[in-house]
BALOZA-965071 format. One record per residue (C-alpha): chain; residue number from 1; x, y negated, z. Coordinates in nm, 2 decimals. Layout:
N
('A', NUM, (X, Y, Z))
...
***
This chain:
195
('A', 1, (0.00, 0.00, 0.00))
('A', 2, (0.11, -0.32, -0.10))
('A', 3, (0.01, -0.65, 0.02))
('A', 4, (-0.14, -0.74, -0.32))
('A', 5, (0.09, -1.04, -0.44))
('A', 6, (0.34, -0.74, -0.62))
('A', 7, (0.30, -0.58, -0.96))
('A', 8, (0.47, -0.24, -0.89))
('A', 9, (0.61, 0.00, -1.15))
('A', 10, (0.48, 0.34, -1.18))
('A', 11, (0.61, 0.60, -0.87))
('A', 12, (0.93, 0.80, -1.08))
('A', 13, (0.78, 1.13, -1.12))
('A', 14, (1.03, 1.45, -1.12))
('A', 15, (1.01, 1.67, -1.44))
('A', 16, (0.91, 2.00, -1.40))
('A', 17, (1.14, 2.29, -1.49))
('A', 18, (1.01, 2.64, -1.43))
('A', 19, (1.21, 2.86, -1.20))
('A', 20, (1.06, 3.22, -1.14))
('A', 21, (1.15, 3.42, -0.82))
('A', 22, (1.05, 3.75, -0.74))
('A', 23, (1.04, 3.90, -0.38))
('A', 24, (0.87, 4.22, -0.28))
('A', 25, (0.66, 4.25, -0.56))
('A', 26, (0.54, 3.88, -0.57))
('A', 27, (0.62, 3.63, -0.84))
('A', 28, (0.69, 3.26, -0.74))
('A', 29, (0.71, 2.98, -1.03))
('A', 30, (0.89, 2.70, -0.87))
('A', 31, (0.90, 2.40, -1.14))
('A', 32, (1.09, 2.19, -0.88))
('A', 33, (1.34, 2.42, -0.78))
('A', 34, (1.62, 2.23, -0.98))
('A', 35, (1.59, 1.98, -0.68))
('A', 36, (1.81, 2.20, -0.48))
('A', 37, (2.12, 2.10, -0.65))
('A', 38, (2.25, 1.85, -0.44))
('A', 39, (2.52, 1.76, -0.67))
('A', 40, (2.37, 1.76, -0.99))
('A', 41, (2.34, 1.40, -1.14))
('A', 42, (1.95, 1.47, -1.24))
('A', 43, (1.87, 1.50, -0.86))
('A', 44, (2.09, 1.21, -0.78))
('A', 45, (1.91, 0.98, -1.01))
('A', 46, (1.56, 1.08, -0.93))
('A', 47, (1.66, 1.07, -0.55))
('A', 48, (1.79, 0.69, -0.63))
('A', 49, (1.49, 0.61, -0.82))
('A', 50, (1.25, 0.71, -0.56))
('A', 51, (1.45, 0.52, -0.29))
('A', 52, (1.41, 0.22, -0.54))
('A', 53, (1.07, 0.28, -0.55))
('A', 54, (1.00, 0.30, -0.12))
('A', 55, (1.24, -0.03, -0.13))
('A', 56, (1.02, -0.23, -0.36))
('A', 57, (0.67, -0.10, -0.24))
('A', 58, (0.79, -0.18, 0.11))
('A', 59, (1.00, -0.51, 0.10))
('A', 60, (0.76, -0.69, 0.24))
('A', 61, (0.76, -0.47, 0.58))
('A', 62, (1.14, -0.56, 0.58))
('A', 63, (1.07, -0.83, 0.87))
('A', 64, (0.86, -0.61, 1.06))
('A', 65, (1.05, -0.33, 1.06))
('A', 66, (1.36, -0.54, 1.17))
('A', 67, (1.12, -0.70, 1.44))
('A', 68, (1.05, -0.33, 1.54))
('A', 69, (1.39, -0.22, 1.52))
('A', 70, (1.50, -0.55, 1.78))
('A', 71, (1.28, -0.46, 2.04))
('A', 72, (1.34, -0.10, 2.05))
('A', 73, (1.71, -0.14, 2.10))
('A', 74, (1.63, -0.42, 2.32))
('A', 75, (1.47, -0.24, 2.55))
('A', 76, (1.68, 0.07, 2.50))
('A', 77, (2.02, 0.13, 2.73))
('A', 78, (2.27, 0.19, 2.53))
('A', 79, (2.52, 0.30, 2.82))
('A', 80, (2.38, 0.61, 3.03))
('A', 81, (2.40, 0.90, 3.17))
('A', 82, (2.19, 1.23, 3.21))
('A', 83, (2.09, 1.39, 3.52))
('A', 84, (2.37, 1.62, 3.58))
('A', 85, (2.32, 1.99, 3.61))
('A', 86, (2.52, 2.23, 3.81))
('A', 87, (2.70, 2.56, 3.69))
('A', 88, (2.96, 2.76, 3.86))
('A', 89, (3.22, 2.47, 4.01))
('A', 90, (3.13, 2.17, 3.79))
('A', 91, (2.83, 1.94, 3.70))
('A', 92, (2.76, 1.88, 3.33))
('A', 93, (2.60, 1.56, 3.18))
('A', 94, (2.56, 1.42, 2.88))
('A', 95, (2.73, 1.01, 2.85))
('A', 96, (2.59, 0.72, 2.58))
('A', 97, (2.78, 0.45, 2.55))
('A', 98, (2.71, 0.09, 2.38))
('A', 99, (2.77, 0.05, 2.01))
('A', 100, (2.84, 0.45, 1.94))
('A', 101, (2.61, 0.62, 1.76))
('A', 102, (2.61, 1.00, 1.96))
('A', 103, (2.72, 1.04, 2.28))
('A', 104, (2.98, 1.26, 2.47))
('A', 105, (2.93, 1.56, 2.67))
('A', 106, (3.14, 1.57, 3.01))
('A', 107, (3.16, 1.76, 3.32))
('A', 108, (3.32, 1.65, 3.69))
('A', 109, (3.38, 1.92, 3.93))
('A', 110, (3.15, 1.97, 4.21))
('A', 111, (3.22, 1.86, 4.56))
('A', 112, (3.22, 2.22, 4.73))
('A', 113, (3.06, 2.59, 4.67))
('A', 114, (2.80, 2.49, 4.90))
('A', 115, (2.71, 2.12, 4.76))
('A', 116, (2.42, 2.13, 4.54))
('A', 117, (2.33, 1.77, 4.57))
('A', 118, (2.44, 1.63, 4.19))
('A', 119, (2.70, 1.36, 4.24))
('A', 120, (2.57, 0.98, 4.21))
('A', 121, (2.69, 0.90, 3.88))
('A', 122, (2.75, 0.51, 3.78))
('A', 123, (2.81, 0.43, 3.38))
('A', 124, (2.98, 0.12, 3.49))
('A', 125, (3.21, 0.32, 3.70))
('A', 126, (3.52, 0.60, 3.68))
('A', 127, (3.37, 0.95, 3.73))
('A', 128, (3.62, 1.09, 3.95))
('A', 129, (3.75, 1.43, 3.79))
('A', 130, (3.60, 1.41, 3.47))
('A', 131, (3.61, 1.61, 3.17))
('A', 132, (3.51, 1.48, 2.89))
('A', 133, (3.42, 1.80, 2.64))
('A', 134, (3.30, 1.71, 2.31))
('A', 135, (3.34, 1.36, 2.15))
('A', 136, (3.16, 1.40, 1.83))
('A', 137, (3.17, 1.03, 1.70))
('A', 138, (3.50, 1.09, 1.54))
('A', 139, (3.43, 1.42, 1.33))
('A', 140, (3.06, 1.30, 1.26))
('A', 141, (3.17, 0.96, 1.14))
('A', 142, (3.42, 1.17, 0.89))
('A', 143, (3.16, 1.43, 0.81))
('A', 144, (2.92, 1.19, 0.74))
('A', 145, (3.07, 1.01, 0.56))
('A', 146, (3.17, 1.24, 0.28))
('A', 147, (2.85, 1.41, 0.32))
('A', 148, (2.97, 1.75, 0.42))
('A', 149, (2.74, 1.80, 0.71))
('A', 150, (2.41, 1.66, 0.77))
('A', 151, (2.44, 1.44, 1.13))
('A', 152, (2.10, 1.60, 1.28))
('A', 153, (2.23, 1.93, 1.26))
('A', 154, (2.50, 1.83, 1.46))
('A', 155, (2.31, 1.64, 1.73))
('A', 156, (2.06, 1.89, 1.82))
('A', 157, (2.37, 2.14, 1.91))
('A', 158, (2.35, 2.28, 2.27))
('A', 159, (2.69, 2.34, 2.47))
('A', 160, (2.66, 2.66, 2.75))
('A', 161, (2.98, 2.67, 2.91))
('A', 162, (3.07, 3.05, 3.10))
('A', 163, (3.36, 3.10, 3.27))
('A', 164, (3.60, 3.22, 2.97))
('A', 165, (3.39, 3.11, 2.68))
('A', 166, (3.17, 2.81, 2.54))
('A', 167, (2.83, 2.88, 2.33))
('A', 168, (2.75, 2.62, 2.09))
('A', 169, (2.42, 2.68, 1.91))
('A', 170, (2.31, 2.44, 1.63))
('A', 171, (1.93, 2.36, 1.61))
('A', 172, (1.96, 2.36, 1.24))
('A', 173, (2.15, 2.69, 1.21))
('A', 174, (2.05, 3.04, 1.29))
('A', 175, (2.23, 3.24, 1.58))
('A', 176, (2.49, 3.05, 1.75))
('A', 177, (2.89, 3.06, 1.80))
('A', 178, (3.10, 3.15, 2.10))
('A', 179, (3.45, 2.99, 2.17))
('A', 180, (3.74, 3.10, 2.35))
('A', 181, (3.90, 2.77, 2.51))
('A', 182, (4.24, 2.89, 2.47))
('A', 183, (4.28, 2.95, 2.09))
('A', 184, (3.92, 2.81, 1.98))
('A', 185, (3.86, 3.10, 1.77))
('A', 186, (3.45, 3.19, 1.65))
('A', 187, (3.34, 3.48, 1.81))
('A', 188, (2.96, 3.60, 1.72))
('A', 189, (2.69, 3.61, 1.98))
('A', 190, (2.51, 3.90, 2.04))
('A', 191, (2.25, 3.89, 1.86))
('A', 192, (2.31, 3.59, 1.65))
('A', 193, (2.26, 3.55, 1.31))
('A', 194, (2.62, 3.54, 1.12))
('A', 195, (2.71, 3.21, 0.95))
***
C-alpha cells in the first residue's frame, strides 16, 4: 500500500522454470526451484529487483521506521548481563555491550561448593575471575561479511559446558557438536545428526 501520491512500476515477477523431483513415488514440479542457487546471477538480479521494488513502495515509511527504530534502542540497554546460572564450580551468563552487535558468553567461578546464591553482577564493574568464552563479533563480522554464514544461525547457538567437553548446538542446524577444550577437535553427539 502506498500513500497514493506514487506511480509504482509493476512488482518483478520471477520466471518460471520447471524442475521435477520424485520422492517415494510422488512427483513434485517445482517452477521456482532455480531460486536456490545463491550464486547464480538470475537469482541475484531478481533478488535486487524485488529489494528495489519494497524500497520504492515503502520510501515513504522511511521516517517512521527510523522514528520506530530511535525509540526501541532508546529504550533498550545496550550494556547487560543475564541472570547467571550455576553448573559444577562456575556461574555462566551471557554479556551485551554498547555498540556491538552480539554479545559474549562468560563464566566466573562460584564462591564455594555450597554457595548457590548467583553472584551480584555489575556491567559497569570487573567480574572478578571471569572467563570470557565465546566472542563472536570478530568471526561473525568476517563471516558476514563475505556471506559464508548466515548471522541468525550463529546467534541462536546454545553453549553446554561439561567438565571435559563443550556442546554447541546451532538452532539452524541439525544435531549438534562437541569440543574438546584442549585441541578443539568436532566430536559428534550422540544422537546428532552429522554435518
Amino acid at each position: 500500500m502506498t500513500d497514493g501520491s506514487q506511480t509504482l512500476p509493476d512488482p518483478p515477477s520471477a520466471k518460471r522454470v520447471d524442475s521435477t523431483r520424485a520422492h517415494h513415488g510422488d512427483v513434485f514440479v517445482d517452477p521456482y526451484e532455480w531460486l536456490r542457487d545463491k550464486a547464480d546471477p538470475a537469482v541475484i538480479a531478481h533478488l535486487e529487483a524485488e529489494n528495489a521494488y519494497t524500497d520504492a513502495a515503502t520510501a515513504h515509511l522511511e521516517q517512521l521506521r527510523q522514528n520506530i527504530f530511535d525509540e526501541i534502542k532508546a529504550r533498550t540497554k545496550e550494556t547487560d548481563l543475564s541472570v547467571p546460572s550455576r553448573r559444577g564450580d562456575w556461574w555462566y551468563y551471557a554479556r551485551t555491550f554498547e555498540g556491538k552487535q552480539y554479545g559474549v558468553q562468560c563464566r566466573c567461578p562460584a564462591g564455594s561448593t555450597d554457595d548457590w546464591n548467583p553472584p551480584r553482577l555489575d556491567e559497569a564493574t570487573e567480574i572478578p575471575g571471569e572467563q570470557v568464552l565465546l566472542d563472536l563479533t570478530p568471526r561473525l563480522t568476517d563471516m558476514t561479511s563475505s556471506r559464508s554464514v548466515p548471522p541468525a544461525s550463529v546467534r541462536t547457538a546454545t553453549f553446554w559446558p561439561t567438565p571435559s567437553t563443550w556442546s554447541v548446538t546451532s538452532g539452524t542446524h541439525c544435531g549438534s557438536r562437541t569440543f574438546a577444550p584442549a585441541n578443539c577437535s568436532p566430536t559428534r553427539s550422540p544422537g546428532s545428526a552429522p554435518g
